[in-house]
N, C-alpha and C positions, 0 to 999 in steps of 0.2 A: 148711278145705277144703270145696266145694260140691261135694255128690255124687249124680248120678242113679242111683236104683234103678228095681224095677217098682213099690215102692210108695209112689215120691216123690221129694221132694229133703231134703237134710239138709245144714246148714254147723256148720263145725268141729264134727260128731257130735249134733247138736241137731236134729231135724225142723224145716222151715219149710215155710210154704205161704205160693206165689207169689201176692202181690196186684196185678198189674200194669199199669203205665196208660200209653199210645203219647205221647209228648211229643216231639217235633219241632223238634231247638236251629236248624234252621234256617229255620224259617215264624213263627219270632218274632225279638225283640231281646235281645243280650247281658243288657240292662238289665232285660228282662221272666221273663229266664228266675228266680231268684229266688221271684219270684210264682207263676207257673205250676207251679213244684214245693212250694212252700207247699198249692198250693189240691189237688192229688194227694195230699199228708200229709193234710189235711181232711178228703179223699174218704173215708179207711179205706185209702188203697193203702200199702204198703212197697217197692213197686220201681217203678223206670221204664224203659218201652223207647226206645228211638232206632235208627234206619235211619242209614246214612252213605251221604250221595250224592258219590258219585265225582266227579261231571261239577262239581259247586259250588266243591269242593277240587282239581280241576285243570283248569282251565279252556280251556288249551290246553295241547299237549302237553310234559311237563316242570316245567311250571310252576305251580308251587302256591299254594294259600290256605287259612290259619288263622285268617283274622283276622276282627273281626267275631261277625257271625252264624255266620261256619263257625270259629269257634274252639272247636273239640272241647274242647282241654284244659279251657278253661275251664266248658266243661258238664260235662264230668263230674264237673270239682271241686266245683261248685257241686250237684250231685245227693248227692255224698256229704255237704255239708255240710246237705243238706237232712233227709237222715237217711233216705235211699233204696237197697235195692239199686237194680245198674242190669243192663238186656241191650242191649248194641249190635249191629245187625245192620249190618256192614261187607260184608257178599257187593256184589262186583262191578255187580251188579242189584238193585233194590228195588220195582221198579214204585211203589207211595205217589201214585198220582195226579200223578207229579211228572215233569216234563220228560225223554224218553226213557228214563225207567224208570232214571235214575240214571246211564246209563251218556253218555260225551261225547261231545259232536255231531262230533269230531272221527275219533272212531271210521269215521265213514262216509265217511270225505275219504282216509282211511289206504288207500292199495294196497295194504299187507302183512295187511288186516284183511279178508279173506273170509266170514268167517263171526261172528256172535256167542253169545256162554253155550253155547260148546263148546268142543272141542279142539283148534282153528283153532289154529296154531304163532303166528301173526300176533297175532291175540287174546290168546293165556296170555300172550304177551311181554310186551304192557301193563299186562293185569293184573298180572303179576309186579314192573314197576318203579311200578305204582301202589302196592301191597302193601308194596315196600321203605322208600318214603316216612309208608303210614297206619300199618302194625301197631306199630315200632315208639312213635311217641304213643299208641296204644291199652294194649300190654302192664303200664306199669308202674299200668296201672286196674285190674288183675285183681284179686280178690282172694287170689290165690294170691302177689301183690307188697304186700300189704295194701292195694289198691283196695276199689270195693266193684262191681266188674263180674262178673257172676256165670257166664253165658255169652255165646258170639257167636254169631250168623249164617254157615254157610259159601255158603249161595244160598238164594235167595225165591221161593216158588212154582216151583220149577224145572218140575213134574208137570205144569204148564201148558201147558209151553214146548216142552221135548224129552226126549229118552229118554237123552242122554248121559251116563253115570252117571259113566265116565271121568273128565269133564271137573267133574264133583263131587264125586270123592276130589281129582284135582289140583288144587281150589282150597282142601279140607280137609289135605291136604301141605303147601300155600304156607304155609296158617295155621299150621302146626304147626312149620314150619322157620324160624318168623321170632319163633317166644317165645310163642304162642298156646297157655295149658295150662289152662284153664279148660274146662269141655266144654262144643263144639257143639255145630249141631240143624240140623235141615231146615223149612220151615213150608210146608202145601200144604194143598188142600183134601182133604176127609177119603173122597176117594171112591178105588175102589183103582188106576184109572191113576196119577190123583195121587199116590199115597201108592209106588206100585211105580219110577215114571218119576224121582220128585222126593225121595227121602231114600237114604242112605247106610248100609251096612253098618256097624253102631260106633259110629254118633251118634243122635242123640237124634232121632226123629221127633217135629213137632207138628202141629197141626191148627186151620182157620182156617174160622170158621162163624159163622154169626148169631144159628142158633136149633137148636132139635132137638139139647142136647147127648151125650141117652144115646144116639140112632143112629152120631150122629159121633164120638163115645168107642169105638163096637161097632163100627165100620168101620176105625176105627185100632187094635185091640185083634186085629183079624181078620191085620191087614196086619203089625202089628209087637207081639207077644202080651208083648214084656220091657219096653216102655215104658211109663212113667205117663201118666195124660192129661193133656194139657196145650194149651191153646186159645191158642196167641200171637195171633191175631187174633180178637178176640170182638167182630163189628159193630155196637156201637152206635148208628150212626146211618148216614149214607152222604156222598157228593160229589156235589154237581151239575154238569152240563154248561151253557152257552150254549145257549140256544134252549129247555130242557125246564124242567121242574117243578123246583120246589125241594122236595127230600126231607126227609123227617122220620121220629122213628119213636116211638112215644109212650111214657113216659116208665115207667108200669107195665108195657107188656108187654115192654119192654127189663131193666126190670127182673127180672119172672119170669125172663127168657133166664139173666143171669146167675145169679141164686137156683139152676138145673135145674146149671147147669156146677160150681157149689162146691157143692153139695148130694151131687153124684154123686162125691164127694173129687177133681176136677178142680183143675189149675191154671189161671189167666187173666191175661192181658193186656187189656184195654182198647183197642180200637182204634177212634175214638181216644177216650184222657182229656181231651186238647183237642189240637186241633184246627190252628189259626193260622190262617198265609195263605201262598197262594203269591205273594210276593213278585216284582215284575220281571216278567220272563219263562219262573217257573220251573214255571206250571203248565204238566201235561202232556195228555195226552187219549187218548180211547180208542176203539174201534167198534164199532159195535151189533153187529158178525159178529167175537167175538175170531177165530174160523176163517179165516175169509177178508180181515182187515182190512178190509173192505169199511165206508162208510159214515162217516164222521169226526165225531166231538163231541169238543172242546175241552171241557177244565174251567175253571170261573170261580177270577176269583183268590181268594175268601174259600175257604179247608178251616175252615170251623167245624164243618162234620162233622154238626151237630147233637149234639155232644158235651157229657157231663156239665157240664163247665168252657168256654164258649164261646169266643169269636174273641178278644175282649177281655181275657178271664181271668175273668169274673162265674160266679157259681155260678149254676146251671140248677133247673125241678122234675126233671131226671133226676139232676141232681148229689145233691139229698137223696132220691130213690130209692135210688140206689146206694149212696149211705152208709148206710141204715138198712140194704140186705141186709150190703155189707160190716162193718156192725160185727159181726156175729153169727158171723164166721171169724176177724175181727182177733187180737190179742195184749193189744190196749189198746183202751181210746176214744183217737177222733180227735180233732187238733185242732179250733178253730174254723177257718171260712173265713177267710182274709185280705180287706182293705178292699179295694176299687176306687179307682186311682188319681184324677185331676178331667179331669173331661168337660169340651170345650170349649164354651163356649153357641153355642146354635143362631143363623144368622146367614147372609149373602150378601156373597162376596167377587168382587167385579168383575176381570175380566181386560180390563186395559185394555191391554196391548201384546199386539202379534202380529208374525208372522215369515211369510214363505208357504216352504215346505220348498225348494220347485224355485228357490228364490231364494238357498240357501244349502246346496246342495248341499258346493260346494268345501268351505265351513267341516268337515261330517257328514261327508263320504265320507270311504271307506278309502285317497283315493288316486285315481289317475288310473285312467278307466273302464277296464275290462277289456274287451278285442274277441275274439270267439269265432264263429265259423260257425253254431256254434249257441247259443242261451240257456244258462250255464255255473248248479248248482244254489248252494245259498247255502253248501253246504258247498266245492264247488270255489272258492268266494268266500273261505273262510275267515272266514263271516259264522255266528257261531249265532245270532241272532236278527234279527230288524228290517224293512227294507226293502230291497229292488232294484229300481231304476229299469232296466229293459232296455227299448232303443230301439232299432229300425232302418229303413229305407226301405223300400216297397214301390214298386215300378214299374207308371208305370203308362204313354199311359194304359187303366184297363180297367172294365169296369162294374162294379155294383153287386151284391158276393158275398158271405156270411158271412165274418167274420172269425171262428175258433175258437179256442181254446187247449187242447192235451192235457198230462196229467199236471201242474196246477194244485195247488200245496199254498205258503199257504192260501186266500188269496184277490187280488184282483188290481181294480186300477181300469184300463179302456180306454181309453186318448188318439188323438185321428188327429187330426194337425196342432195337438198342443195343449191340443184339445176333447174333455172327457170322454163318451165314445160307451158304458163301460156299466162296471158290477162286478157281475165273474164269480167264483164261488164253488168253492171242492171241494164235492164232489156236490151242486151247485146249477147253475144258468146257465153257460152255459162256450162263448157265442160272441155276437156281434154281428151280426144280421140285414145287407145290403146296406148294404155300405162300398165306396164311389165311391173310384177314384183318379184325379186330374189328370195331364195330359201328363209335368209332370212330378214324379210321385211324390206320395207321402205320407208321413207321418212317422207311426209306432206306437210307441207307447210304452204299456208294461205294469208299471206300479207295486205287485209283488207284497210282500206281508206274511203272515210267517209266524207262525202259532198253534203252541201244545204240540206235539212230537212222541208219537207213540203209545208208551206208558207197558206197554199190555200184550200179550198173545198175539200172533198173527201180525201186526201192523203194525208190531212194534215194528224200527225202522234207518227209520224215517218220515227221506225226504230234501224239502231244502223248493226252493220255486221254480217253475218251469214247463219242461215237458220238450220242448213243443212248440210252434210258432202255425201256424195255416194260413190262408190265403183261399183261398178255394175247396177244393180236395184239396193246395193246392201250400206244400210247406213253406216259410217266411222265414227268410232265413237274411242275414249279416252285422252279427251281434249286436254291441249293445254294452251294458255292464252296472254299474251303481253304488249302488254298497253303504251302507248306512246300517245301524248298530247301535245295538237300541233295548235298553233293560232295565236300564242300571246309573245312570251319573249324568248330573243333565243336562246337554242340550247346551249347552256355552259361545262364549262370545264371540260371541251373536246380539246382529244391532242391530234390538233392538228399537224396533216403533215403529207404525205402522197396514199391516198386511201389503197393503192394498187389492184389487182387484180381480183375480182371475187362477184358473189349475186348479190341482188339488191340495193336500195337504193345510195345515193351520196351522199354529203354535205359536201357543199365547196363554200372557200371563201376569199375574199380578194377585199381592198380598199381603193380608195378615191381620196382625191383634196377636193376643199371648198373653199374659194374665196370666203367665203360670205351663205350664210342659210338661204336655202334659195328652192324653188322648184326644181324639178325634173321627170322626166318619161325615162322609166326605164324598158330597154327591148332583150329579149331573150332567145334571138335568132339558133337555131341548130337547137334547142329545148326542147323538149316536150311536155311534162307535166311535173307542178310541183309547187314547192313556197319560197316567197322572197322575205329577209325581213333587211333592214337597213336600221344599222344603230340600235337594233335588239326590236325594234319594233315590226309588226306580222302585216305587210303590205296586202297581202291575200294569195289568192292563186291565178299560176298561168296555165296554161295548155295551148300546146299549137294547131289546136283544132279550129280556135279562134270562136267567136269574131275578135274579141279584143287581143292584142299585138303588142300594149305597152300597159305596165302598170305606173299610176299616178306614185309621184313622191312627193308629198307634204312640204312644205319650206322648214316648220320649225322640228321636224326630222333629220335634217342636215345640220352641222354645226361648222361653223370656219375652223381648216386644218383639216385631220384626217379621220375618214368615215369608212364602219365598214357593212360590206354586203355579203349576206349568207343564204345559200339560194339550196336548198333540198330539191334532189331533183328523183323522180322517183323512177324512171325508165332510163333514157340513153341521154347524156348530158354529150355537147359535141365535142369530138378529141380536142380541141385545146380550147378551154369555159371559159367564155368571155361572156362578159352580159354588156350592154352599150346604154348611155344617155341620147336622146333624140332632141329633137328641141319643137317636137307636137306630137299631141298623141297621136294612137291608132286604135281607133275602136272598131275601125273594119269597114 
């Protein structure tokens, strides 16, 4: 039995101390997980944590998936074979940088769903027939079923979010009514709204910091004086957005961090021990004003985090940082590292077919366009990710006035008659100077593509689309709207061939050999914005805005002989598409 006191944890009567490292079964492959829990044995750690995204495992509503990369069962057999406790945080929410914070875009299309990570009758309904589906595959990992899952998550940062304490006993009820007997926790930052707004009378308080752990130990000691300390999120490194720096954090003074948290008889978690990627579509983003949502950065598809155990699974100089402080807590020495799978050699693979999108609409779309009065959102579309093409006429004729767009998420290409007139941005450009209409009419057309939904604080129910157009002050209205969904496999049955000349965006596509399955960096020099997938599978997105320069490519992604790569390119692909293998990343 694992049991929290004030002066620790103990299983089946034996003291243990948590050595904990964030491992993410869904930003890597079935195939890789194996490794990645090898290279955390290495480290010095004995447990691993994992978040469970809701929105991955029900993609619309009723409708589930285990398979794959969200094949829970199979991670956490594989963790116990690894010789790991484990903590699962299954709460509802997880924020993790990841596409709406976990929670399904369908949430926001739902009439009966008013409110979210509250009391909303609408809300607990889902969560409750989510819950009926997950806890039972979670339950029999307990260790109280001889699992080795030690506790769960009842909600994530709630302290952040809101004050409903309510609606965090009843999702600690749900957990308890459905086989849930392991003990819970809350995890928030260690400051006292946080700590008073975001944990639960009975359950375990923990605390989520970078640095300074005796302040953060004495702030949570203030708030909840019968708890042990315990750090579930200990920031080792950070996430980058699109357009900013790529962060780092240097490998000795990460180190001292952790030394101060297990020096002071702290427990920790690793956040993260590695890292991945966000795969598809599945990063999410956040705003420079968690307050006010205001301001939007998308996160890039690599989370290598700057973590101990990188993108690839390679040991780091923070990886043998960590280990020399963790051995000096351990029970034993560590293993060694595990090898690195085979790199693919560095090389240039031509994309010698193309497809122009507007030329194979019927093939992509969801269906015959949808007509609404006004522009419908991607969620009224029943679209969570990709493209809408919305069009309609303007009457004219009339002079030469700004065309604008309000409520823009995430960004948008301008057509009149065809002709690309501008790409407008959330908080960037958001109208087109003096657009002329003829006698008879014009034709608009606004080709919006959505980025991450907001993942934290007040932006998060980020809905995608555009909410408004104008010329002049005068709304357009007579919509018509088509749907294209990017992120999973790729598009089939294009006839390929030379897309030629025309607007909007590409497909190209080209192949490669492979000795052997193997790694690789792939680079999209002369690109600008858009998706790769490799063997039908959605690597994520590029932009050469940067910081990141190459997208990871999985080993068991490749196959020996011939492979192909299909790259949407949504602006200016360079006159002759080459995309290149490197032989290291580039995250900036």
């Amino acid at each position: 039995m694992f049991r929290v006191s004030p002066e620790g944890f103990s299983l089946d009567g034996r003291p243990v101390r948590l050595l904990s490292g964030a491992l993410h079964y869904f930003r890597s492959l079935p195939e890789q997980w194996p490794h990645r829990l090898g290279q955390l044995r290495a480290m010095g750690l004995n447990c691993v944590e994992t978040y469970v995204p809701w929105n991955l495992h029900e993609p619309r509503p009723g409708s589930y998936d285990f398979s794959g990369l969200a094949d829970l069962d199979r991670f956490l057999t594989a963790t116990r074979e690894a010789g790991l406790h484990a903590i699962v945080r299954p709460s509802p929410y997880i924020c993790a940088e990841w596409e709406n914070g976990g929670l399904p875009w369908w949430l926001l299309a739902d009439p009966e769903v008013r409110a979210l990570r509250c009391q909303d009758p609408g809300f607990l309904a889902r969560v409750e027939r989510w819950f009926d589906e997950l806890l039972p595959r979670l339950v029999p990992h307990q260790v109280t079923r001889g699992g080795n899952v030690l506790m769960m998550q009842i909600e994530n940062e709630y302290g952040s979010y809101g004050t409903d304490t309510g609606y965090l006993r009843h999702v600690a009820e749900l957990m308890r009514e459905r086989g849930v007997d392991v003990p819970l926790f809350t995890s928030d930052g260690p400051d006292d709204f946080f700590l008073t707004g975001g944990s639960v009378p009975g359950h375990l308080a923990t605390v989520n910091f970078g640095s300074r752990a005796g302040e953060a130990f004495a702030q949570l000691a203030a708030v909840r004086p019968d708890d042990p300390p315990v750090c579930m999120e200990f920031w080792c490194g950070w996430f980058d957005h699109w357009g900013d720096e790529h962060v780092v954090r240097a490998p000795e003074e990460a180190a001292a961090a952790l030394d101060e948290i297990l020096a002071s008889g702290g427990q920790v978690n690793l956040y993260m021990a590695h890292g991945g990627t966000n795969f598809a579509t599945w990063a999410g983003a956040n705003t420079k004003d968690p307050v006010t949502g205001e301001r939007y950065a998308p996160t890039v598809t690599s989370y290598d985090y700057d973590a101990p155990v990188d993108e690839r699974g390679a040991v780091t100089e923070k990886f043998h940082a960590f280990r020399e402080v963790l051995s000096r807590y351990a029970d034993a020495p560590p293993p060694e590292p595990l090898p690195l799978p085979a790199l693919l050699p560095p090389g240039r693979v031509e994309l010698d077919g193309s497809v122009r999108l507007f030329d194979v609409l019927d093939r992509l779309g969801t269906g015959e366009p949808v007509r609404s009065p006004e522009p419908p959102s991607f969620e009224e579309l029943g679209l969570a990710h990709g493209l809408v093409l919305y069009e309609t006429t303007v009457p004219g004729p009339r002079g030469p006035y700004p065309l604008s767009v309000q409520g823009l998420a995430d960004r948008a290409h301008l057509y009149v008659d065809g002709r690309l007139r501008g790409v407008l941005e959330r908080d960037g450009e958001q109208q087109v100077p003096e657009v002329s209409v003829p006698a008879d009419g014009a034709r608009v057309g606004l080709l919006v593509e959505s980025m991450g939904r907001v993942n934290y604080g007040m932006g998060l129910g980020d809905r995608k689309g555009v909410r408004r157009v104008l010329h002049t002050q005068q709304a357009l209205h007579g919509w018509s709207a088509r749907a294209v969904e990017l992120g999973h496999g790729t598009p089939e049955g294009l006839p390929w061939g030379a897309a030629g000349e025309g607007p909007g965006p590409v497909f190209h596509r080209g192949h490669f050999e492979a000795v052997e399955p193997a790694d690789g960096y792939l680079a999209l020099p002369g690109w600008t914005k858009g998706y790769v997938w490799v063997n039908g599978f959605c690597l994520g997105r590029y932009w050469d805005r940067g910081p990141q320069r190459t997208l990871y490519v999985p080993w068991p992604l490749v196959r020996a002989g011939r492979n192909e790569v299909v790259v949407l390119e949504l602006d200016d692909a360079p006159p002759s598409p080459v995309v290149e293998f490197r032989d290291a990343p580039d995250l900036g």
